[in-house]
C-alpha positions as a Markdown table, in Angstrom:
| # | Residue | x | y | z |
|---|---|---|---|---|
| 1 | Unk | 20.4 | -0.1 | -24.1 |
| 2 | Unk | 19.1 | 1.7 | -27.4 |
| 3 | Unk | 15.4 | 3.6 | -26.6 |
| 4 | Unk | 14.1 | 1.9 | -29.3 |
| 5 | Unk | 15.0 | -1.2 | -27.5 |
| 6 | Unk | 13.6 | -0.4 | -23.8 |
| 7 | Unk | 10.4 | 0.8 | -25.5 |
| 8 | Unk | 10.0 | -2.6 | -27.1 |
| 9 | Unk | 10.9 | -4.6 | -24.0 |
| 10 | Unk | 8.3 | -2.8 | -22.2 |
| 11 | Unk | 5.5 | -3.4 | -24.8 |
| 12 | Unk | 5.0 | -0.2 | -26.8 |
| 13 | Unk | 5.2 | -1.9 | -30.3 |
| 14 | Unk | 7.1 | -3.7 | -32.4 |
| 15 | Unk | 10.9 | -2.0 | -33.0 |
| 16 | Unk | 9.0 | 0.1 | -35.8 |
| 17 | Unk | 6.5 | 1.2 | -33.8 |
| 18 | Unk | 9.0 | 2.1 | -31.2 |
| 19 | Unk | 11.1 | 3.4 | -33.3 |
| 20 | Unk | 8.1 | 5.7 | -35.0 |
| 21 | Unk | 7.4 | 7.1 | -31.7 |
| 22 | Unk | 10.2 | 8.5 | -30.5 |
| 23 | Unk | 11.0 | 10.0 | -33.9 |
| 24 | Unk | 7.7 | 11.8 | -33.9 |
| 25 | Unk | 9.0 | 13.2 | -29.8 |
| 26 | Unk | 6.1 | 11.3 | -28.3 |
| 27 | Unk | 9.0 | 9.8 | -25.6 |
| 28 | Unk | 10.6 | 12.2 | -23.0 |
| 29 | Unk | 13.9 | 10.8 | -20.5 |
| 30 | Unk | 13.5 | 12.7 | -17.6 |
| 31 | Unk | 12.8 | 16.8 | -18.4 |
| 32 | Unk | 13.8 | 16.0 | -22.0 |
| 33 | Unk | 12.5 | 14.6 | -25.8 |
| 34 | Unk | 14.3 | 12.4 | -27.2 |
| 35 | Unk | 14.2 | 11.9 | -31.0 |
| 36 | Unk | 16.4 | 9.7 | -31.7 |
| 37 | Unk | 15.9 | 5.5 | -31.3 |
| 38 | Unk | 19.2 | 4.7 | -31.2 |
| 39 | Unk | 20.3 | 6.8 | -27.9 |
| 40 | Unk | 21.6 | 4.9 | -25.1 |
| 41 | Unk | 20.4 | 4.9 | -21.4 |
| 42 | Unk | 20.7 | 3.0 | -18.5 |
| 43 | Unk | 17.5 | 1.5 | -18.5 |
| 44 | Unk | 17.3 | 0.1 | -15.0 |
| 45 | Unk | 16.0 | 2.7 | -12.8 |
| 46 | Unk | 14.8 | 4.8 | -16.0 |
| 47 | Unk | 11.8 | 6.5 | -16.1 |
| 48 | Unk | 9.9 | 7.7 | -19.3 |
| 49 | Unk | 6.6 | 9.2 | -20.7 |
| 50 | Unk | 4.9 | 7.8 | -23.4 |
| 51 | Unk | 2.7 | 9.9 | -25.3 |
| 52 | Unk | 2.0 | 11.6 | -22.2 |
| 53 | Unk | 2.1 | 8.7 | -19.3 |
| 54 | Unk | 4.2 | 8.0 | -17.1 |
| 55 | Unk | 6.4 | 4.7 | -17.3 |
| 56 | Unk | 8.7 | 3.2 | -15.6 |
| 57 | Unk | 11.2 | 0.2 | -16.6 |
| 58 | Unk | 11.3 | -3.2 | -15.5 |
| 59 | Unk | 12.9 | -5.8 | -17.0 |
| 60 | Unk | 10.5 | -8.4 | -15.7 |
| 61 | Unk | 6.4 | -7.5 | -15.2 |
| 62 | Unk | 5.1 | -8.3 | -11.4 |
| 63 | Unk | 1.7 | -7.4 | -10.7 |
| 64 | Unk | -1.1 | -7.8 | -8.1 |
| 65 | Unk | -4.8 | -7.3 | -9.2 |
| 66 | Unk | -7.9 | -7.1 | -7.2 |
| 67 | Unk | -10.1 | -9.0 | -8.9 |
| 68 | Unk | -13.9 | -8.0 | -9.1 |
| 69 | Unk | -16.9 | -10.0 | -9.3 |
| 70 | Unk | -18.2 | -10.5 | -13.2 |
| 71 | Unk | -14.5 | -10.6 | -14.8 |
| 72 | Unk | -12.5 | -13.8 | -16.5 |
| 73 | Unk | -9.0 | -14.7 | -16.0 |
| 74 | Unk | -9.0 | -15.4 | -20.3 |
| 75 | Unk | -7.0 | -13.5 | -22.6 |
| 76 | Unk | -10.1 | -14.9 | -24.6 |
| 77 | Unk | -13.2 | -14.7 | -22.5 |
| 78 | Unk | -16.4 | -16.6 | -23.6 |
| 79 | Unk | -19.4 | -14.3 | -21.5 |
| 80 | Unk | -18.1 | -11.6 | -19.4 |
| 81 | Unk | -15.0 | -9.2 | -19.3 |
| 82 | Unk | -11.2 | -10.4 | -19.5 |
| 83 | Unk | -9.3 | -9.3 | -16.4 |
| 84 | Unk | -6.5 | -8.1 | -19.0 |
| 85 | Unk | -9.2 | -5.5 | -20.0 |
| 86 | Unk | -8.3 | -3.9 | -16.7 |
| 87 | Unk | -4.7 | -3.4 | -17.7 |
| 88 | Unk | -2.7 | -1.0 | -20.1 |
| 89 | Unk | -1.8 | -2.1 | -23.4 |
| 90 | Unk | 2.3 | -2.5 | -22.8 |
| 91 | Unk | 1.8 | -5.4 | -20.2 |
| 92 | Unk | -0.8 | -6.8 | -22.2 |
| 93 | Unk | 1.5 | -6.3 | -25.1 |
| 94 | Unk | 5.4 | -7.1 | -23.4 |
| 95 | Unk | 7.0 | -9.2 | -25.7 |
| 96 | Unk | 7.7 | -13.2 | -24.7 |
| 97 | Unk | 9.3 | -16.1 | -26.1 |
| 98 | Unk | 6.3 | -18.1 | -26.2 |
| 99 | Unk | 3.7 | -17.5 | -28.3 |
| 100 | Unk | 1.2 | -15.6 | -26.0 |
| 101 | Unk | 2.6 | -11.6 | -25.4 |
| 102 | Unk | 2.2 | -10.2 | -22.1 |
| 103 | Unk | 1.6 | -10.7 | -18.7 |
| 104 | Unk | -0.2 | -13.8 | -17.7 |
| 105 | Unk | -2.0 | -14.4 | -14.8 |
| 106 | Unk | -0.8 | -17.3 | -12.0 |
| 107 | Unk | -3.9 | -19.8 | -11.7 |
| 108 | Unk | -7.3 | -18.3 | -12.3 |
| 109 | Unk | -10.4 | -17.3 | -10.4 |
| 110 | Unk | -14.0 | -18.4 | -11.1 |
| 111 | Unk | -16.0 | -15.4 | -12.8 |
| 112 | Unk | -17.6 | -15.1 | -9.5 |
| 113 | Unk | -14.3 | -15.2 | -7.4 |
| 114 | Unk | -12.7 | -11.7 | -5.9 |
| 115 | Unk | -10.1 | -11.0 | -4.9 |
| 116 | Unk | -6.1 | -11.7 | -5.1 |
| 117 | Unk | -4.8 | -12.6 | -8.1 |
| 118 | Unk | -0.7 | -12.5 | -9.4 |
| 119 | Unk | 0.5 | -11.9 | -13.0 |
| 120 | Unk | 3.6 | -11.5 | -14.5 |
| 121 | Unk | 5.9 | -12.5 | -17.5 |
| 122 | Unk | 8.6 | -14.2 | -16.0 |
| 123 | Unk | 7.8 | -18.3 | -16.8 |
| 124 | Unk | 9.8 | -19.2 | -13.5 |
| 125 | Unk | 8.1 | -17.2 | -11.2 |
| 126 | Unk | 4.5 | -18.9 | -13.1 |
| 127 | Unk | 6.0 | -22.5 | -12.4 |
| 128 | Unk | 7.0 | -21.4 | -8.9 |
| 129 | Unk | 3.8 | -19.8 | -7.5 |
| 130 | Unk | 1.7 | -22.6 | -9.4 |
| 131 | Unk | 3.6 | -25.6 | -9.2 |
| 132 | Unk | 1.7 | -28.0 | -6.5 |
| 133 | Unk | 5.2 | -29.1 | -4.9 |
| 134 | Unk | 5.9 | -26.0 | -3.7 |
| 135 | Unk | 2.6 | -25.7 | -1.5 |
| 136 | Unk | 2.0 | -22.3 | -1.9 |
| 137 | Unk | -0.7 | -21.3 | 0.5 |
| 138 | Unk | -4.1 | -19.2 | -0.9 |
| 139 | Unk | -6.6 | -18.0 | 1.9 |
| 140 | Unk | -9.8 | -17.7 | 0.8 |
| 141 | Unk | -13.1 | -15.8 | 2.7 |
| 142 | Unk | -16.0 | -17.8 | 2.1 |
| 143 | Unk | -20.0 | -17.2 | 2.4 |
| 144 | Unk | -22.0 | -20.2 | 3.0 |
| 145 | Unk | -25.5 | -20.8 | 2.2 |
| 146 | Unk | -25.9 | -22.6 | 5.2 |
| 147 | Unk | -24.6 | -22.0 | 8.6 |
| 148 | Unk | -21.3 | -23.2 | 9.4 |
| 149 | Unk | -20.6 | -26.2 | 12.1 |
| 150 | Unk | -18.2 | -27.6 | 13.8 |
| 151 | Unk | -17.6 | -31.0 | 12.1 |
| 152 | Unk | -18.0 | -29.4 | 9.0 |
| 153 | Unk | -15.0 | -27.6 | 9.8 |
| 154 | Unk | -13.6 | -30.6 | 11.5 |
| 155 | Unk | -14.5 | -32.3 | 8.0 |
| 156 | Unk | -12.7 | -29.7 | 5.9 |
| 157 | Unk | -9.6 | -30.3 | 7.7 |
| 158 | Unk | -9.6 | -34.2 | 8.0 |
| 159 | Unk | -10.1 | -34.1 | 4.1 |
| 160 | Unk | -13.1 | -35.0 | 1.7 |
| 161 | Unk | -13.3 | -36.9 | -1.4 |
| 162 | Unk | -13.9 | -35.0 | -4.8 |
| 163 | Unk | -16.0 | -36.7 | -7.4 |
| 164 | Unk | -12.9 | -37.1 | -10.0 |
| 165 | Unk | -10.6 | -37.7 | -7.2 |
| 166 | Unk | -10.4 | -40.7 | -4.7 |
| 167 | Unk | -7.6 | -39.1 | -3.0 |
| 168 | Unk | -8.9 | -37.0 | 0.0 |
| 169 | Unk | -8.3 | -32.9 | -0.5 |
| 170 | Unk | -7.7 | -30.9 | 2.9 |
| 171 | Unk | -7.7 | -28.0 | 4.2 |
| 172 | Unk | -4.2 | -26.5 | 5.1 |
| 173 | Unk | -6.3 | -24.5 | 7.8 |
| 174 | Unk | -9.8 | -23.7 | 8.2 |
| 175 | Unk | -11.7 | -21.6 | 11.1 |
| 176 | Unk | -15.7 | -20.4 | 11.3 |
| 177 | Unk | -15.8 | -16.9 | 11.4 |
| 178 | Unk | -19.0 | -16.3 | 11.8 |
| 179 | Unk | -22.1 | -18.0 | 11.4 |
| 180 | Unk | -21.9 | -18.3 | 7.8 |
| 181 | Unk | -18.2 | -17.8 | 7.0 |
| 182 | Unk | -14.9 | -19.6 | 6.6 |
| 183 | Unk | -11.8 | -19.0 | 6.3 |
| 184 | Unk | -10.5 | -21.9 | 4.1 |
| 185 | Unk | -6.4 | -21.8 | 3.2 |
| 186 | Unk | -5.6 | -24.6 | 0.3 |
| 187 | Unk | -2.3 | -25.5 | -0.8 |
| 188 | Unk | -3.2 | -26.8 | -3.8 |
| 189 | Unk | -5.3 | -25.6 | -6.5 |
| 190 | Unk | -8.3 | -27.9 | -8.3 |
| 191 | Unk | -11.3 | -27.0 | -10.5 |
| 192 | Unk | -13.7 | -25.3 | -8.2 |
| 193 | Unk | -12.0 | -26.7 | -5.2 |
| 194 | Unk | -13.5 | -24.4 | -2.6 |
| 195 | Unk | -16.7 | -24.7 | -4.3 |
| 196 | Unk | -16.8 | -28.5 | -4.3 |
| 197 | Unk | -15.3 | -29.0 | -0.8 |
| 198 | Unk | -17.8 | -26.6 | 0.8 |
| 199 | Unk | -21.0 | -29.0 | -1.3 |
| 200 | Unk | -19.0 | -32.3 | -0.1 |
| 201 | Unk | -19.9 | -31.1 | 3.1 |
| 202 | Unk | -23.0 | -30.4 | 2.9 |
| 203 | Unk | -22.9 | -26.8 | 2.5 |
| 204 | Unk | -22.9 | -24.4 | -0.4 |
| 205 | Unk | -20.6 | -21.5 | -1.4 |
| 206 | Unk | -21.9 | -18.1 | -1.6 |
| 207 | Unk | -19.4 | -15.9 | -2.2 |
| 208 | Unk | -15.8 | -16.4 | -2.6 |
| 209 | Unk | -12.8 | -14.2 | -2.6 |
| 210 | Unk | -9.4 | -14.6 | -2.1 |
| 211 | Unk | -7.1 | -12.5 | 0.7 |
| 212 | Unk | -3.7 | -14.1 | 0.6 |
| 213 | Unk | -1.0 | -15.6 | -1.7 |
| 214 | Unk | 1.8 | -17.2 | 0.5 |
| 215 | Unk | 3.3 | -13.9 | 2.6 |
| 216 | Unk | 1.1 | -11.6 | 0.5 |
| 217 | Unk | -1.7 | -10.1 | 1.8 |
| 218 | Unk | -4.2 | -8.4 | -0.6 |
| 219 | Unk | -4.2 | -4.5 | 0.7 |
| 220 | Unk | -6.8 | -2.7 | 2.2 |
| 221 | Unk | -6.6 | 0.0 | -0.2 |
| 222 | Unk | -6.5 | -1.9 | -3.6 |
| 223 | Unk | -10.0 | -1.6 | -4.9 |
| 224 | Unk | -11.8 | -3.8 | -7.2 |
| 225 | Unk | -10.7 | -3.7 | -10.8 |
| 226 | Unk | -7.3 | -2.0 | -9.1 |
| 227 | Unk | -4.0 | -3.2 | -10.1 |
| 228 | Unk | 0.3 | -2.1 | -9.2 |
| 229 | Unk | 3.4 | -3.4 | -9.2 |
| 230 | Unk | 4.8 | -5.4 | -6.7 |
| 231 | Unk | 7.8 | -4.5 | -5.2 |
| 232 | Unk | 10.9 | -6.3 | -4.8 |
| 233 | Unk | 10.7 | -7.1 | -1.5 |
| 234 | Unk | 7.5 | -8.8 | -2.4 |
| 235 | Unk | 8.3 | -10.6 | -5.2 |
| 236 | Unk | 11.7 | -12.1 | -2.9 |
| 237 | Unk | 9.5 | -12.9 | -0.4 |
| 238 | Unk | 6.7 | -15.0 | -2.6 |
| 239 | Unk | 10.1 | -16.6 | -3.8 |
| 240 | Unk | 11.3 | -18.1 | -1.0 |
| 241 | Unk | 8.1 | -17.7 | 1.6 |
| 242 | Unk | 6.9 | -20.3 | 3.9 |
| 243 | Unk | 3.9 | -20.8 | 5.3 |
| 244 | Unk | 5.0 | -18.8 | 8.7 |
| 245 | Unk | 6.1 | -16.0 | 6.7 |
| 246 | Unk | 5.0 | -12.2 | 7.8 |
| 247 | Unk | 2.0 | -10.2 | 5.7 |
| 248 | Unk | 4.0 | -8.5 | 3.3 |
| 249 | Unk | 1.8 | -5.7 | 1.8 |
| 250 | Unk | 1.9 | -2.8 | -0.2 |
């Protein structure tokens, strides 16, 4: 594939900006510059620098992202900071069919939410992880208000009724894990489900954040406002997980 080319792919620019770039010797391949845009490399495997940082390709964008407190999952947020903030400009900037650039985030998180959160740029991978048929399951940590009972528990897994929705919501799982935590696992995805089934029970969400996607586990070493590539392994196994799957972390 022509440098110009891979540098576009991977969100540097438009072809001119790319182009502009490595003319000027802002792109080194391996120990060397190259200057010319039209020079052909394998560009799997391939590893640049970009006006100084490091880079390497891939052809699709697969990301995890601890998400802090304060933050919203908006390319256009209305009161407090956009996630994509927290990102370099190439995978805010990849280039897609659609009309939005960049790596998108799978589902969102409340402003108030931590956590685990998946973004990427391959529209499959969105449908898959997202779609409700394919019951992918979230664990979420919860602080309650209130302490946490028994048949509340009991309640949370028997299903309650939202206000916009006569069908009952439940709990794929659900376990007190201290006297004001939950560990809530959902399989489905609503507007401030976790919230609302925590009030429909009488109790009230203090904090929230989110620990698992499907197999994934968010690591213990990702800080807040941290983000990486996930690696293949991961990516197969949010593909084709189950909800016995094994904690695959980074």
């Amino acid at each position: 594939m022509r440098l110009e080319d891979i540098l576009y792919t991977q969100g540097f620019g438009t072809r001119r900006v790319c182009a502009g770039l490595i003319q000027q010797g802002f792109v080194r391949v391996g120990e060397g510059v190259v200057t010319d845009p039209g020079a052909e490399f394998e560009a799997q495997g391939l590893r640049l620098t970009v006006q100084g940082a490091e880079w390497a390709y891939h052809e699709k964008a697969y990301l995890m992202l601890h998400k802090p407190a304060g933050t919203e999952c908006s390319q256009k947020p209305s009161t407090y900071p956009s996630i994509y903030t927290l990102l370099p400009a190439p995978l805010r900037q990849r280039p897609n069919k659609g009309a939005v650039q960049g790596v998108q985030a799978i589902g969102r998180l409340d402003q108030d939410t931590t956590g685990l959160l998946l973004l990427t740029d391959d529209g499959q991978f969105i449908h898959r992880m997202g779609s409700p048929r394919h019951h992918v399951p979230k664990v979420y940590e919860v602080g309650a208000k209130h302490p946490v009972t028994q048949d509340q528990v009991e309640r949370l897994l028997a299903g309650v009724v939202l206000d916009d929705d006569p069908k009952p919501v439940r709990a794929a799982d659900c376990e007190a894990t201290g006297p004001q935590q939950l560990r809530l696992t959902l399989t489905e995805g609503k507007y401030h489900q976790v919230k609302r089934m925590l009030a429909a029970v009488g109790n009230r969400v203090e904090t929230l954040h989110r620990s698992r996607i499907g197999p994934l586990a968010l690591p213990d070493d990702l800080a807040p406002g941290q983000w990486r590539w996930l690696e293949p392994e991961q990516v197969d196994a949010l593909r084709g997980r189950t909800a016995r799957s094994a904690d695959v972390q980074s």
